[in-house]
C-alpha positions as CSV (number, residue, x, y, z in Angstrom):
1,X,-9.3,-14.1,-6.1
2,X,-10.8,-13.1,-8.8
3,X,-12.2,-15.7,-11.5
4,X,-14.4,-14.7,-14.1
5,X,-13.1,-16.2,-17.2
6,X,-12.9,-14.3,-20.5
7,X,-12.7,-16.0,-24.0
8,X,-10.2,-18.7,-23.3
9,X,-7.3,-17.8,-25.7
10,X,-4.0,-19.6,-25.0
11,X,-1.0,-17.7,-23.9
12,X,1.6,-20.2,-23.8
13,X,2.8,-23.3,-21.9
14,X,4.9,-23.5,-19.0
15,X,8.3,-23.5,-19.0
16,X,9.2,-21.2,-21.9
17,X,12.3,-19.2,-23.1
18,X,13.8,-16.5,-21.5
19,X,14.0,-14.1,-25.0
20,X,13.9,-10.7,-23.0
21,X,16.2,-11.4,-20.3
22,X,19.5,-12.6,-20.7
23,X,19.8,-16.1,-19.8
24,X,22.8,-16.0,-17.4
25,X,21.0,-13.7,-14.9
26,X,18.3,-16.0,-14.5
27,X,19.9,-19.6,-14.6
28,X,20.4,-21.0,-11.1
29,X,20.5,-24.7,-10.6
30,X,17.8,-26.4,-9.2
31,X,18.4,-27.5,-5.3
32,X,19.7,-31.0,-5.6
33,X,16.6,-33.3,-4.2
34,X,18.7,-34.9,-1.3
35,X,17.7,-37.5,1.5
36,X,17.9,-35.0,4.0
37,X,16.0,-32.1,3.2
38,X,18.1,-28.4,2.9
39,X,17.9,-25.8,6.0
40,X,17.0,-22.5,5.0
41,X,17.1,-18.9,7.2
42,X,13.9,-17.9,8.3
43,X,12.4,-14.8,6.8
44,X,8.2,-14.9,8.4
45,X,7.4,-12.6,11.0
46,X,11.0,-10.8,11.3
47,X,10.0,-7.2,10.7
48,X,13.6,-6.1,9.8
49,X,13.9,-8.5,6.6
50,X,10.0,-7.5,5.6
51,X,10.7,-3.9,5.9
52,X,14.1,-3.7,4.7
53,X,13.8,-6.3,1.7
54,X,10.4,-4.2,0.4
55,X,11.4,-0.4,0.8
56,X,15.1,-0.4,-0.2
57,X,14.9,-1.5,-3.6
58,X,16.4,0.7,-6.3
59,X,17.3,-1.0,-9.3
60,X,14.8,-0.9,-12.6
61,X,13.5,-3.8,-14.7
62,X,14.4,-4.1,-18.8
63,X,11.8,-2.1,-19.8
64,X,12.3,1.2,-21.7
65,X,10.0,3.5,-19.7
66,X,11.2,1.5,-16.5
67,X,15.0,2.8,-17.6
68,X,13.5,6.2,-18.6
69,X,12.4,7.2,-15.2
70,X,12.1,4.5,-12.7
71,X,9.0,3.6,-10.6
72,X,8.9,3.4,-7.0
73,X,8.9,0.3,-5.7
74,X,5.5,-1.3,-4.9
75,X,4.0,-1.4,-2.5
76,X,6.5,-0.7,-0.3
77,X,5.5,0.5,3.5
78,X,1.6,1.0,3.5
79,X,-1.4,0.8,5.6
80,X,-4.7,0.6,3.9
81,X,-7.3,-0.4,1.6
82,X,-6.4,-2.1,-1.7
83,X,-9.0,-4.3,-4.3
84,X,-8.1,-7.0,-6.7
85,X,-10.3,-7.6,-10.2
86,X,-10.1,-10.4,-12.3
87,X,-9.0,-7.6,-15.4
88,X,-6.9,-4.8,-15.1
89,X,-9.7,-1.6,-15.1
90,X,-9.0,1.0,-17.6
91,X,-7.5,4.6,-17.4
92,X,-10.7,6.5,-16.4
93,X,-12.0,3.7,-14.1
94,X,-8.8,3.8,-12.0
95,X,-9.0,8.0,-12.1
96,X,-12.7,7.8,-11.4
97,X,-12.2,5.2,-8.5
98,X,-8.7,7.1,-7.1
99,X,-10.9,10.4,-7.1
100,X,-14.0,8.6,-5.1
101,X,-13.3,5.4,-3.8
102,X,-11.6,4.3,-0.1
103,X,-8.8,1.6,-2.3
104,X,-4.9,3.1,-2.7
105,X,-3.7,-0.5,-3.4
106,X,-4.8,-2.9,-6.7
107,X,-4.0,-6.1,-7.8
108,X,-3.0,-7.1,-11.1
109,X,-2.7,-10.0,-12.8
110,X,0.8,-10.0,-14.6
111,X,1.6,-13.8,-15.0
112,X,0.4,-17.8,-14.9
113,X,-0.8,-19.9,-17.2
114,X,-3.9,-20.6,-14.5
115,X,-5.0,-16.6,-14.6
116,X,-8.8,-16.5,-16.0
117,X,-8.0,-13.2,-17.5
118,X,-5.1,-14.5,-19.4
119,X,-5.3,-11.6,-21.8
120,X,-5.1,-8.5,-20.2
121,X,-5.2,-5.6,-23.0
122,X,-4.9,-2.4,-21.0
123,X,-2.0,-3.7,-18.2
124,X,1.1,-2.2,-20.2
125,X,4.2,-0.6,-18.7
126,X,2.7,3.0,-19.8
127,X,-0.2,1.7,-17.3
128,X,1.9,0.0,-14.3
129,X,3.9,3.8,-14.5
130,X,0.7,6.2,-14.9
131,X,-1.3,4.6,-11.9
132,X,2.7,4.4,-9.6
133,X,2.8,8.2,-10.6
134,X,-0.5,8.3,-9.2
135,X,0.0,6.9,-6.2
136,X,-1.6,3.9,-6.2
137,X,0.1,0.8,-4.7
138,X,0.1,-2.4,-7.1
139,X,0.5,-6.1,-6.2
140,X,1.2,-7.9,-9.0
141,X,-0.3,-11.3,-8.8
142,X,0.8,-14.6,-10.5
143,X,-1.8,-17.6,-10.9
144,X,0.5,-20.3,-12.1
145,X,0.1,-24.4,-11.4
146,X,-2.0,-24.8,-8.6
147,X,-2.2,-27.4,-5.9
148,X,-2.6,-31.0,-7.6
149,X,-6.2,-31.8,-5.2
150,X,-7.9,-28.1,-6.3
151,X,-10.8,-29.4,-8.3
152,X,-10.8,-26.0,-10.7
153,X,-7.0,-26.9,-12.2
154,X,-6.2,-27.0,-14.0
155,X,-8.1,-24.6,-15.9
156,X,-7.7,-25.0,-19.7
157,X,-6.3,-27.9,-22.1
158,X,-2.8,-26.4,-21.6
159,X,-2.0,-24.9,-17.8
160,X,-0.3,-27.6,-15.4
161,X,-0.9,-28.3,-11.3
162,X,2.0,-28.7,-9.4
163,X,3.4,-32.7,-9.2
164,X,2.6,-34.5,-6.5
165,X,5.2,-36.8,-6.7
166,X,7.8,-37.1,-3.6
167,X,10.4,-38.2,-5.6
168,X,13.3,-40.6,-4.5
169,X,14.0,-37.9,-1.5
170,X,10.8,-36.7,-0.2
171,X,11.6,-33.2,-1.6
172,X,9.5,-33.1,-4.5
173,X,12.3,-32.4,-7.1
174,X,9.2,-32.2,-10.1
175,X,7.2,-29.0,-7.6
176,X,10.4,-28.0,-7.0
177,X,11.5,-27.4,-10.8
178,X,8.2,-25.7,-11.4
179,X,8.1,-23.4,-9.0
180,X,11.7,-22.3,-10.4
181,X,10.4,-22.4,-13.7
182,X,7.3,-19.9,-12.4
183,X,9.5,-17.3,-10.5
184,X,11.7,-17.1,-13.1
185,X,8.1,-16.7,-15.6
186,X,6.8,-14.4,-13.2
187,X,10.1,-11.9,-12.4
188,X,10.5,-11.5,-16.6
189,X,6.6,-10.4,-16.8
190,X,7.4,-8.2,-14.2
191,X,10.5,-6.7,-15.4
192,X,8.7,-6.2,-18.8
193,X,6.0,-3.9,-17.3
194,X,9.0,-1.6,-15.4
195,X,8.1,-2.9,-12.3
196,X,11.2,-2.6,-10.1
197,X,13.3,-4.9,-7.9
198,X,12.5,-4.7,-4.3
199,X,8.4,-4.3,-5.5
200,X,6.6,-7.5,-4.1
201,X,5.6,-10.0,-6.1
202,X,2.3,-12.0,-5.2
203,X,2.1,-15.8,-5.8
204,X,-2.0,-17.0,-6.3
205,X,-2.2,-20.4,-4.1
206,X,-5.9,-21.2,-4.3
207,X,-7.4,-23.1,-1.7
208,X,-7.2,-27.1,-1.4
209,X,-7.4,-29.5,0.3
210,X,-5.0,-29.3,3.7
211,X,-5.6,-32.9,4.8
212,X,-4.5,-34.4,1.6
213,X,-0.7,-35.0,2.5
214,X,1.0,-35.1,-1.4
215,X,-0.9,-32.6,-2.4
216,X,-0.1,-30.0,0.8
217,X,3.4,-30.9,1.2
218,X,4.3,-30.7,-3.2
219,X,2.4,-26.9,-2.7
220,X,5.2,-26.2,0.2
221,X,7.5,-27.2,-2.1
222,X,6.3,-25.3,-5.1
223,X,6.1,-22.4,-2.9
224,X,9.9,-22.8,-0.9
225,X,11.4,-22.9,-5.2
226,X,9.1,-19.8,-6.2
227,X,9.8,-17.6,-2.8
228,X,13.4,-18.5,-3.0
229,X,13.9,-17.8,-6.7
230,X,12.3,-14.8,-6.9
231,X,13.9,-13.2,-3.6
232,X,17.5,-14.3,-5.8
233,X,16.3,-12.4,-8.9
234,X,15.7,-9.0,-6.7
235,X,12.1,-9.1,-5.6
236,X,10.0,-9.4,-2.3
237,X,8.0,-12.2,-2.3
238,X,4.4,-12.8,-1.1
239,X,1.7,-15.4,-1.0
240,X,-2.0,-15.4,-1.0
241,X,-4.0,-18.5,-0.4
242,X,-7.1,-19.3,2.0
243,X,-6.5,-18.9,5.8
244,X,-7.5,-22.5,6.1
245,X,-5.3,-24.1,3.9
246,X,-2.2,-22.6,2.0
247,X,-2.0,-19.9,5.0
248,X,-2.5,-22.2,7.7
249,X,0.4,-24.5,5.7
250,X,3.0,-21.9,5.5
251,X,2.4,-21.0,9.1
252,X,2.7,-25.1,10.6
253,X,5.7,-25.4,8.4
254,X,7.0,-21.9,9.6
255,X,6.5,-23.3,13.7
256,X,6.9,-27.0,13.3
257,X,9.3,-27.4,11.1
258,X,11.9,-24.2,10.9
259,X,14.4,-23.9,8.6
260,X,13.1,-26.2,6.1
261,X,11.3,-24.2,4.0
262,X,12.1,-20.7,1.9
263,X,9.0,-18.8,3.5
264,X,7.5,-15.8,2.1
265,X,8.2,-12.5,3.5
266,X,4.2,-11.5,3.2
267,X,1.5,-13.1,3.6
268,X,-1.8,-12.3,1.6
269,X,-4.5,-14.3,3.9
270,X,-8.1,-15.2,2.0
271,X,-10.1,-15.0,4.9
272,X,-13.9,-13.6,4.2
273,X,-15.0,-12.5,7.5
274,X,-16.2,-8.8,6.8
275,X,-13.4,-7.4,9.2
276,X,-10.7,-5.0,7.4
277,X,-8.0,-6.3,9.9
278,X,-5.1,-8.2,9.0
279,X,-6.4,-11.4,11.9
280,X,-7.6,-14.5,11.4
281,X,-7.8,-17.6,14.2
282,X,-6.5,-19.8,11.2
283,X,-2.6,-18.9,12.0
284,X,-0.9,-17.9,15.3
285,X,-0.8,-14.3,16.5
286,X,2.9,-13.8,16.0
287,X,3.6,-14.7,12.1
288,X,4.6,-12.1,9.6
289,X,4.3,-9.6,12.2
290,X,4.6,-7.0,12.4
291,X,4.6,-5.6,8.7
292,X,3.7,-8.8,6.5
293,X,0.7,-9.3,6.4
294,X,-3.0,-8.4,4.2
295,X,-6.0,-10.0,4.5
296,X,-8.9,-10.3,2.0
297,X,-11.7,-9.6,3.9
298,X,-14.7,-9.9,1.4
299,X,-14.8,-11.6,-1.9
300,X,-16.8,-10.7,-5.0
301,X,-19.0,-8.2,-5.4
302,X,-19.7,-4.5,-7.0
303,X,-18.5,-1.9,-5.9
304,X,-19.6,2.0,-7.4
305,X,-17.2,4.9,-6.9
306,X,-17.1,7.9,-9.2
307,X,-20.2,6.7,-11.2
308,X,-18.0,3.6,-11.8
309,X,-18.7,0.2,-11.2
310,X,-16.4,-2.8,-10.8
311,X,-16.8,-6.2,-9.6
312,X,-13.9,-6.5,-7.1
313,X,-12.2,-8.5,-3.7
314,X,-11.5,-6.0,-1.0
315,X,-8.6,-6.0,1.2
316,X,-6.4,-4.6,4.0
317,X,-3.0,-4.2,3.8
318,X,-0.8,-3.7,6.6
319,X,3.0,-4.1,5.0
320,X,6.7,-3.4,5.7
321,X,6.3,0.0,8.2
322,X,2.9,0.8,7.1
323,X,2.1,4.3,5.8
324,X,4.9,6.6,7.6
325,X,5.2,10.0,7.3
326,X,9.1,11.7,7.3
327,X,9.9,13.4,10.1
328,X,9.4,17.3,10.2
329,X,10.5,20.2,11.4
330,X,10.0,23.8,11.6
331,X,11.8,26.8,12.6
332,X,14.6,25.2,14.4
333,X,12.8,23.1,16.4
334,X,9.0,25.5,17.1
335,X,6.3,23.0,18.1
336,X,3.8,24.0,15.5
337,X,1.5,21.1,15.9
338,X,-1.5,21.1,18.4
339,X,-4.7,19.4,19.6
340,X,-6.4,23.2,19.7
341,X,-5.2,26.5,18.0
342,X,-7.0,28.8,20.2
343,X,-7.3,32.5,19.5
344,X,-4.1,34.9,20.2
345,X,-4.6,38.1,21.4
346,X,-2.9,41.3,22.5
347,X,-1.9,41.9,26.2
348,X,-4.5,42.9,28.0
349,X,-5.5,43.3,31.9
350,X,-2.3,41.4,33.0
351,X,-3.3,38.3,30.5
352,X,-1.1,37.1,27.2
353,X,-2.1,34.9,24.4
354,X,-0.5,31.3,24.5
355,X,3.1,31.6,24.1
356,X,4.1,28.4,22.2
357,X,0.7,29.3,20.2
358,X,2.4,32.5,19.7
359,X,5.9,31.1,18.5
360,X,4.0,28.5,16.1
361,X,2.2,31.4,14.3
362,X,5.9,33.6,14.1
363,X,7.3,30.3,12.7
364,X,4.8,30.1,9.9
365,X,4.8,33.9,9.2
366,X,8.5,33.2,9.1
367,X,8.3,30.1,6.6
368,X,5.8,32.2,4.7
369,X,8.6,34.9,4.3
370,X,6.5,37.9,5.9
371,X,7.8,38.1,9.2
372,X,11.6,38.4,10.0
373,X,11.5,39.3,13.7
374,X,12.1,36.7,16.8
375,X,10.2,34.0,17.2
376,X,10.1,34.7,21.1
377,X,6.3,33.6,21.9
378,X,5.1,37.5,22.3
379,X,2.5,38.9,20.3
380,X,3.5,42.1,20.1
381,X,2.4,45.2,18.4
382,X,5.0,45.1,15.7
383,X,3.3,41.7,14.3
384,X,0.3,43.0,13.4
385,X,1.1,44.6,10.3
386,X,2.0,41.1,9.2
387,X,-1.1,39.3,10.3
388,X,-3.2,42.1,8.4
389,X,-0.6,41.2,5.6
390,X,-1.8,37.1,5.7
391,X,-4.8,38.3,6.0
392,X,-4.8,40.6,2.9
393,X,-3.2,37.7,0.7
394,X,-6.1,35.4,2.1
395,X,-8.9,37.9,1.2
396,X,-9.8,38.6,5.2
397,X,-11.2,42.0,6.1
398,X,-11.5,42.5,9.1
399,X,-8.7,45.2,11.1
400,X,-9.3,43.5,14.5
401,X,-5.7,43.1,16.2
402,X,-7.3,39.2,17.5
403,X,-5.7,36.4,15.8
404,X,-9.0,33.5,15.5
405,X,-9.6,30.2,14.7
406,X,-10.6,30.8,10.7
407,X,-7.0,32.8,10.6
408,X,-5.1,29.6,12.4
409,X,-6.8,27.7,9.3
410,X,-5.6,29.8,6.5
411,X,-2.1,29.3,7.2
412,X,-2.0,25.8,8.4
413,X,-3.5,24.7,5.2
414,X,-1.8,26.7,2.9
415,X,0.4,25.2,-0.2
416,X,-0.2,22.5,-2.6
417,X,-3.8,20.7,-3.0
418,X,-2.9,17.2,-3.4
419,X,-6.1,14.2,-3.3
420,X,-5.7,12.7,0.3
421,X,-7.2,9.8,1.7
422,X,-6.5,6.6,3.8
423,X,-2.9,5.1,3.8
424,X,-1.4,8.5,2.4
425,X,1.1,9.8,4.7
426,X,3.0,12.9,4.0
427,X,3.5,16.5,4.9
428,X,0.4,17.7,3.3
429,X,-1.6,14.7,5.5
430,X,0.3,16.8,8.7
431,X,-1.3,19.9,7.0
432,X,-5.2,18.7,6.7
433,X,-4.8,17.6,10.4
434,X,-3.7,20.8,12.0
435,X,-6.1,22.3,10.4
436,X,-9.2,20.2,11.0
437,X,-7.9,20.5,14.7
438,X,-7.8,24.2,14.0
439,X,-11.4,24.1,12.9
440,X,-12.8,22.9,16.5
441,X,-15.2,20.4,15.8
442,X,-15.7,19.0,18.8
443,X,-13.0,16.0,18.1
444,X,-8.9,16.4,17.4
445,X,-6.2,14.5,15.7
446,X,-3.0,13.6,16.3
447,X,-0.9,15.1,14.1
448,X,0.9,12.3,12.9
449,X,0.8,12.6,9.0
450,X,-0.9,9.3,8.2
451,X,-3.8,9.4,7.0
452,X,-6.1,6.9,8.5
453,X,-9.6,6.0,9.8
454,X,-9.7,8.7,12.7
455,X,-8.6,11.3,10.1
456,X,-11.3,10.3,7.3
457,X,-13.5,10.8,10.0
458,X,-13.0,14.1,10.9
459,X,-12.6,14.8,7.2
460,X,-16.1,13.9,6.5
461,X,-17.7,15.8,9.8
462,X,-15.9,18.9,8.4
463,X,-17.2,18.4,4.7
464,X,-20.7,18.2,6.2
465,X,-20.6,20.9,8.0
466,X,-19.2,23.2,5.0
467,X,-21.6,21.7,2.2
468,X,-19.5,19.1,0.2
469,X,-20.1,15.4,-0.4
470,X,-18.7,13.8,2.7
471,X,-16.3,11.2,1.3
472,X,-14.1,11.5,3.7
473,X,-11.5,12.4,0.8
474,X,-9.9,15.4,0.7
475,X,-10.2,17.2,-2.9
476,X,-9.3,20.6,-4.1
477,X,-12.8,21.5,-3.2
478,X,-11.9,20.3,0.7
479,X,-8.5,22.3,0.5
480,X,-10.3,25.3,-1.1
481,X,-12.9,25.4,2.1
482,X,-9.8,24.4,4.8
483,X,-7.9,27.4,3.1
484,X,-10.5,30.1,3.1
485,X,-10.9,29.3,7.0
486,X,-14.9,28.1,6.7
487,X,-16.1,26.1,9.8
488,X,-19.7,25.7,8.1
């Protein structure tokens, strides 16, 4: 993670009052240390709880904005890039790097006493709202006490690392207590920037030592008190930490010793191998899968999209569902999707255009409220007044009776012009694919409406060929070319 310091002001000490949030909704007693250590349900790698305890989320934090219009929850089912900096960027550096750069998710800081960039100036609910609205996906990030054998911690003359003392039970009542004490820190930050129950909060774990038994098994504990107070107060919960240590932890502890620990529902694996995957050989195949898991891939470095540079972690994020687009459907039930949109054509010497090609174009004539005959597959003479009609609104002139490629474009991109780019998925994804397979470039699509590597792909061989900056993110410029029909 991220860890250039700023000027080292102090924020406050851990534990603290509970002004904002009434008191009663957030007191739960502490787990009573006994001999025998508590059972708890398993939540890693069961895709149901991950998927369900993520997306279905409804309820708004204390904010004013957040009660004003509530945001989404974040960052509910996606699949795709994300980065994390040390200090939350500024307006027009997340617009300039939305616009140009491959990242739909960001990490923020919002909480810990351990955070280099304790102060963080621009992250206010007005900010957490605009870049939701946006569609960015955030993953807010706490950096509380830290395992008690991490050399760094703690940090400043007034943070805390988590006790390493067993107690009388072996259930480390003190990491216990703290952990509690950092949930219940972390849930009120994140209700004061409106971000909303069922979002996923992100616990910071930094790497230590895995050998060094009172430290490793006080972190569980810390961890098992956080997770499990943080799922009561409404949230998902998540953990980053190195693959080789906190990761590799939560995964023995979730195979060798079941039950005993309140594991997170996502995992957020430190593993800096280059590869924007969510693997590592550090854990086994099956945990937090499928749907729990994102990897940091590389650590820090700059990164310049949009003119703008920014020191950042990348990562990949493959959580709850991933990015899913809803189901469509057109005309009762026309297949208007297709690997190839060939050419449609009059009867001619015994031969007839492609009759579920046929019905697809009647259905979008239909939708676009200029046709109001059958949809019956035939391309009959009594169509062609409404093709020449398209073609009018389109600014085609041409009187041929031959329905081609560049017209097959026109109407499958037609509507809105939102920015599209990896881990979107919508009905306007479904529209750039149909008609990049409409283009024939030599390479099709599934018409899935999630937008992904394939897709950015073909998006950037189709921006070359036409003239604009091949990105691989589709603009208004992109949708102005797909709409007009040009194939370069």
């Amino acid at each position: 993670m991220r860890s250039a310091l700023p000027s080292p002001t102090t924020r406050r000490r851990l534990p603290r009052a509970l002004a904002p949030i009434a008191a009663a909704a957030l007191a739960v007693p502490l787990l009573a240390a006994t001999p025998t250590a508590p059972t708890y349900a398993a939540t890693a790698g069961v895709s149901t709880g991950v998927s369900t305890g993520v997306t279905t989320g409804t309820t708004t934090g204390t904010s004013t904005a957040a009660r004003r219009d509530p945001n989404p929850v974040t960052p509910g089912d996606f699949t795709g890039y994300g980065f994390d900096q040390c200090l939350t960027p500024t307006q027009d550096k997340m617009d300039a790097w939305l616009r140009s750069s491959p990242y739909l998710a960001v990490g923020i800081y919002i909480s810990g006493d351990s955070r280099a960039c304790r102060n963080q100036p621009n992250l206010t609910p007005e900010w957490v709202s605009t870049q939701l609205a946006r569609g960015w996906k955030l993953l807010p990030i706490t950096l509380g006490p830290q395992a008690s054998c991490q050399p760094r911690f703690p940090r400043y003359d007034d943070d805390f690392t988590i006790s390493p003392k067993p107690g009388s039970s072996g259930t480390y009542y003190q990491a216990r207590k703290m952990g509690q004490n950092s949930a219940v820190e972390t849930v009120e930050d994140a209700q004061r920037l409106g971000l909303t129950k069922g979002s996923t909060l992100w616990y910071d774990l930094e790497g230590f030592d895995l050998g060094n038994n009172r430290c490793r098994e006080s972190a569980l504990w810390f961890l098992h008190a956080w997770v499990s107070k943080v799922e009561q107060l409404g949230y998902a919960s998540g953990v980053y930490s190195s693959a080789g240590s906190g990761i590799r932890a939560l995964d023995d502890a979730r195979v060798n010793r079941p039950g005993t620990f309140r594991l997170p529902q996502h995992i957020w694996i430190a593993r800096w191998d280059g590869q924007a995957n969510t693997s590592t050989s550090y854990i086994r195949a099956d945990g937090w899968l499928p749907g729990g898991r994102m990897k940091q891939y590389r650590g820090g470095h700059d990164e310049r999209w949009g003119g703008v540079t920014i020191n950042i972690d990348s990562n990949y994020l493959d959580l709850g569902r991933g990015s899913v687009a809803p189901a469509e459907r057109h005309c009762g039930g026309v297949r208007i999707s297709f690997n190839d949109y060939v050419p449609l054509f009059r009867p001619v010497d015994g031969k007839r255009a492609s009759k579920r090609h046929v019905k697809a174009l009647q259905c979008y004539l239909t939708e676009r409220k200029l046709y109001d005959g059958p949809i019956n597959g035939m391309y009959h003479q009594g169509m062609l007044p409404v093709v020449q009609a398209w073609r009018k609104s389109r600014g085609i002139s041409t009187t041929s009776s031959t329905w081609y490629r560049r017209d097959w474009m026109t109407i499958t991109a037609y509507g809105a012009k939102p920015l599209l780019k990896v881990g979107h998925a919508s009905k306007h994804v479904r529209r750039v694919q149909r008609t990049l397979n409409a283009a024939h470039l030599g390479s099709t699509l599934s018409v899935t409406g999630t937008f992904d590597n394939r897709t950015t792909s073909l998006v950037r061989t189709y921006q070359g060929k036409v003239g604009l900056p091949q990105t691989g993110i589709v603009d208004r410029k992109t949708w102005n070319k797909l709409m007009r029909g040009r194939r370069g």
